[in-house]
C-alpha positions as CSV (number, residue, x, y, z in Angstrom):
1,X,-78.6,-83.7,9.6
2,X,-80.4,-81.6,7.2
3,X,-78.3,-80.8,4.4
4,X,-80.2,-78.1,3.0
5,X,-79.8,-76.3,6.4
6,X,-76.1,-77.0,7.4
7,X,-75.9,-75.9,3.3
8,X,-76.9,-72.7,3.9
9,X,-75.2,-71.8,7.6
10,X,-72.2,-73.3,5.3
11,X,-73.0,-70.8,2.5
12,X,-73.2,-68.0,5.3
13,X,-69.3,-68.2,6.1
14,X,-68.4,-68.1,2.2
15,X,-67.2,-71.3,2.8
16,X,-70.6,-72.5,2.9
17,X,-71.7,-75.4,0.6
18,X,-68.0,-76.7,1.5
19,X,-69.1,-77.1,5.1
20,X,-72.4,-78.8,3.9
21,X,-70.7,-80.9,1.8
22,X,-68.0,-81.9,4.3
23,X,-70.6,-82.8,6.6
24,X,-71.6,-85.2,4.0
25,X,-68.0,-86.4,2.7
26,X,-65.5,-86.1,6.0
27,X,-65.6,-88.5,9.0
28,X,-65.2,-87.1,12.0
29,X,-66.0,-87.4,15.8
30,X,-65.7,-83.7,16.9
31,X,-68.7,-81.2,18.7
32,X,-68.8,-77.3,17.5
33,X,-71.1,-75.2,16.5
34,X,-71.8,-74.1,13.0
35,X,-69.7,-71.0,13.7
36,X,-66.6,-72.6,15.0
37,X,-66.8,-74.7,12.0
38,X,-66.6,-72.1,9.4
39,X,-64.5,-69.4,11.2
40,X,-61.5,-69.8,9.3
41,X,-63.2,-69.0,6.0
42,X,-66.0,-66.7,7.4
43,X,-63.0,-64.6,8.7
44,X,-60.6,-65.0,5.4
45,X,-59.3,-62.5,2.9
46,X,-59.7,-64.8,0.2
47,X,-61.0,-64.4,-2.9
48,X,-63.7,-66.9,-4.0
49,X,-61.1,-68.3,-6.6
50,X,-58.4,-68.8,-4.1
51,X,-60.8,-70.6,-2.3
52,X,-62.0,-72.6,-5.1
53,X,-58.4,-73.4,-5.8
54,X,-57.2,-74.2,-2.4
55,X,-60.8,-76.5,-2.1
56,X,-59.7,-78.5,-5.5
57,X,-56.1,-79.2,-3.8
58,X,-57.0,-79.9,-0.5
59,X,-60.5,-81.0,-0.3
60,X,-61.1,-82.4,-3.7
61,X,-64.2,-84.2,-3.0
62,X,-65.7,-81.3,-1.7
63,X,-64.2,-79.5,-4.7
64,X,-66.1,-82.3,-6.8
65,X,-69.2,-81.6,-4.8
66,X,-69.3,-77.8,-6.0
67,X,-68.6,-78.5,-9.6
68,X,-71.4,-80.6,-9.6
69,X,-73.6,-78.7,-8.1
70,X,-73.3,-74.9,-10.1
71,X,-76.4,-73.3,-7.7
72,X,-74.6,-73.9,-4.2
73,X,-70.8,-73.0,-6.2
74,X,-72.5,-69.7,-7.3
75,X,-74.2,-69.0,-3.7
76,X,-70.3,-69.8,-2.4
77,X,-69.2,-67.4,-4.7
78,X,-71.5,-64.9,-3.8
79,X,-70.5,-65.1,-0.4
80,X,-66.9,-63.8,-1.2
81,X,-68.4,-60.8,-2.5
82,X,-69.2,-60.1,1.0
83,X,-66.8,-59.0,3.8
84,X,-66.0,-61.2,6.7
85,X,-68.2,-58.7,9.0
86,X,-71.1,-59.4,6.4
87,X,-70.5,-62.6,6.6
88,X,-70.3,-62.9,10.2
89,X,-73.7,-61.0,10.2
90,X,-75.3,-63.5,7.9
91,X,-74.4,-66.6,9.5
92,X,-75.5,-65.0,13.1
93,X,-78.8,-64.2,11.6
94,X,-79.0,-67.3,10.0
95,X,-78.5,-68.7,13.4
96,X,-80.8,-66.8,15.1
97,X,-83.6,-68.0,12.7
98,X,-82.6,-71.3,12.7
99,X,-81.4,-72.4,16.3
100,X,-81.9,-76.2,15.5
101,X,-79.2,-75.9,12.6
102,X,-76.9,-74.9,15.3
103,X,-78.0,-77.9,17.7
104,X,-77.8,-80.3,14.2
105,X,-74.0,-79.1,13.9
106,X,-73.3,-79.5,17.1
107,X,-74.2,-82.7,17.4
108,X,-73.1,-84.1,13.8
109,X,-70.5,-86.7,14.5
110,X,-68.8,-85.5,11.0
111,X,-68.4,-81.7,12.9
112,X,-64.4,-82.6,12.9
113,X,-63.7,-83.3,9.3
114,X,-65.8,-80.1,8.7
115,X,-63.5,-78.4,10.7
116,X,-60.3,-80.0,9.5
117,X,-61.1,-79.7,5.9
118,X,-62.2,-75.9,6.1
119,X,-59.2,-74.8,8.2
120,X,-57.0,-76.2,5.6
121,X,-58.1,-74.4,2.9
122,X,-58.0,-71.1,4.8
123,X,-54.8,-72.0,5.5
124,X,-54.0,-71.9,1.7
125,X,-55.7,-70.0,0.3
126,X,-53.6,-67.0,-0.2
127,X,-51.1,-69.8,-2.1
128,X,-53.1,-69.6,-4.9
């Protein structure tokens, strides 16, 4: 899968380069689209520092990932600054231009530990 696309339909939910980098770091056997993927962090309340929080204690890898990588951290970050609609509306533009990163995602054997690890830190992020 590309990376560099998944990165950025990632990116689109806020929770963006962690999707990209889950499909990378999480083994899976699952089938959803980029959208289902991210939906608990496209739709979340969270600040980009809860999120950053709740990635370094529940998805550390991934949380490695970003720290290592400032540009796709601060394009995450940016993402918070956006509301959920805004976000929404990226990521369906994003899809719209790009209908083969949808297919790629939906076909990305990994898809499930993309799904596990971001619904996990939605679901903790308000903890921090």
């Amino acid at each position: 899968m590309n990376f560099i696309r998944i990165r950025r339909a990632g990116v689109l939910l806020g929770a963006g380069a962690a999707a990209a980098v889950a499909l990378a770091l999480a083994p899976a056997t699952a089938s959803a689209s980029p959208a289902d993927l991210v939906a608990p962090l496209l739709n979340s309340t969270c600040t980009f520092n809860q999120v950053d929080a709740a990635l370094h204690d529940k998805a550390p890898a991934l949380a490695s990932f970003l720290d290592q990588n400032p540009s796709y951290k601060d394009e995450l970050r940016a993402k918070f600054e956006l509301s959920p609609a805004e976000r929404q509306a990226e990521l369906d533009q994003y899809l719209k231009d790009n209908p083969d990163a949808a297919n790629q995602a939906a076909s990305d054997p990994r898809a499930g530990g993309i799904a596990a690890a971001i619904q996990q830190v939605a679901d903790s992020c308000h903890n921090y």
